[in-house]
C-alpha positions as CSV (number, residue, x, y, z in Angstrom):
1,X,0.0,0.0,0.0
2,X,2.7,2.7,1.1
3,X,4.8,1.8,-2.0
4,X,2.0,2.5,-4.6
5,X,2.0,5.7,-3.0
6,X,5.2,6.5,-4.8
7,X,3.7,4.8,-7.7
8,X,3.7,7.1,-11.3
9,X,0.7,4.4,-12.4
10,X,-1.5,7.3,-12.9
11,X,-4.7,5.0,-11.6
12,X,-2.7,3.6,-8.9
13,X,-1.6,6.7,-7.2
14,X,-4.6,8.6,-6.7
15,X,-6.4,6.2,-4.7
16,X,-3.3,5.2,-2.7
17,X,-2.4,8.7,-1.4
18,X,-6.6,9.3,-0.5
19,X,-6.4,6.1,1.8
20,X,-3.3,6.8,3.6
21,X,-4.6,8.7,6.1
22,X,-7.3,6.2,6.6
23,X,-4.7,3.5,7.5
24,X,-4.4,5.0,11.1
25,X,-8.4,4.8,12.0
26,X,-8.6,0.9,12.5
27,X,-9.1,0.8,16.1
28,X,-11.9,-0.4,16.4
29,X,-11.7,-3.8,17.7
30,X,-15.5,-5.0,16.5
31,X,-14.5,-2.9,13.3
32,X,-11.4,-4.9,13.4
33,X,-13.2,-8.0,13.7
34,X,-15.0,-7.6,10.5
35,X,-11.7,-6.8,8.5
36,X,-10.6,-10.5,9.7
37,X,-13.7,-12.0,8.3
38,X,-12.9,-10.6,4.7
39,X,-10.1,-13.2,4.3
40,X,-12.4,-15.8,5.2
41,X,-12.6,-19.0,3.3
42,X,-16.4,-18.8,2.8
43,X,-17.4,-15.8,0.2
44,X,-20.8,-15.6,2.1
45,X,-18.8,-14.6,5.0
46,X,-16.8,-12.6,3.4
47,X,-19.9,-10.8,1.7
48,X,-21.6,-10.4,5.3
49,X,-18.4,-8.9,6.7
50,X,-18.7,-6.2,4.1
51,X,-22.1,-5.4,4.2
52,X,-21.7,-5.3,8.0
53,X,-19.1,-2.7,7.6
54,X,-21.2,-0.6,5.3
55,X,-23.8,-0.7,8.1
56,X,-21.2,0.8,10.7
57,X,-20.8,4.3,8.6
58,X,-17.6,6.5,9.8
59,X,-16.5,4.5,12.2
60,X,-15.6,1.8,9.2
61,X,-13.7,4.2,6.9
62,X,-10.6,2.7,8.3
63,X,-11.5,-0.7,6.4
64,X,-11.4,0.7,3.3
65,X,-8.3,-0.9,2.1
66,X,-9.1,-4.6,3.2
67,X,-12.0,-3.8,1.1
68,X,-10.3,-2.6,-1.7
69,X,-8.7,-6.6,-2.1
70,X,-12.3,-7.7,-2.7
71,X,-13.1,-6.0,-5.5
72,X,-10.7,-8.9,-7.3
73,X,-12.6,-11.3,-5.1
74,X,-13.7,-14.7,-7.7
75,X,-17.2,-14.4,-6.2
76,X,-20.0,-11.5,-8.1
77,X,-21.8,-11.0,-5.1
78,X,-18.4,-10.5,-2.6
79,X,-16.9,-8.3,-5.4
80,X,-20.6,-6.3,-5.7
81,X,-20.6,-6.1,-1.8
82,X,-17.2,-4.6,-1.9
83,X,-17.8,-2.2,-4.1
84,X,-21.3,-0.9,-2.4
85,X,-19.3,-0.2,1.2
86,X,-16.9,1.4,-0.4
87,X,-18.6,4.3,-2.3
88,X,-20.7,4.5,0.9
89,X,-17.4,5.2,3.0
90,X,-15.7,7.1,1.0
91,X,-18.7,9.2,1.3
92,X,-18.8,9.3,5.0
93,X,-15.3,10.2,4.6
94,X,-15.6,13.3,2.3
């Protein structure tokens, strides 16, 4: 992540250097929690975990990132999930 900060990939970049400061808001340890379950084996888990996040507003914008990962996720509905939460957040975060 801090490396494609430095990155000249001209779609690469931008989003890096807007989630920096983002990094340092994952405190949260029920927020935290959630970030764990996107790895999880199970894509309806993974799905849930998302969808839970978007549920939990500001206080979520710190999972950004992990989110980010899913939007390569092999499962439609994970990758569709991702991709909701994280135009939600990064609205809460504007």
């Amino acid at each position: 992540m801090i490396l494609s900060v430095w990155s000249t990939d001209l779609v690469v970049r931008p989003d890096s250097v807007e989630l920096v400061p983002l990094m340092s808001l994952r405190t949260d340890p029920l927020i935290e929690k959630l970030i764990e379950k996107l790895a999880d084996g199970d894509p309806r888990t993974r799905r849930n975990a998302a969808g839970a996040l978007r549920l939990h507003g500001s206080r979520a914008v710190g999972a950004i990132p992990a989110l980010s990962s899913l939007l390569e996720d092999s499962d439609p509905a994970v990758r569709a999930e991702a991709e909701r939460t994280i135009d939600r957040l990064r609205l809460m975060a504007a």
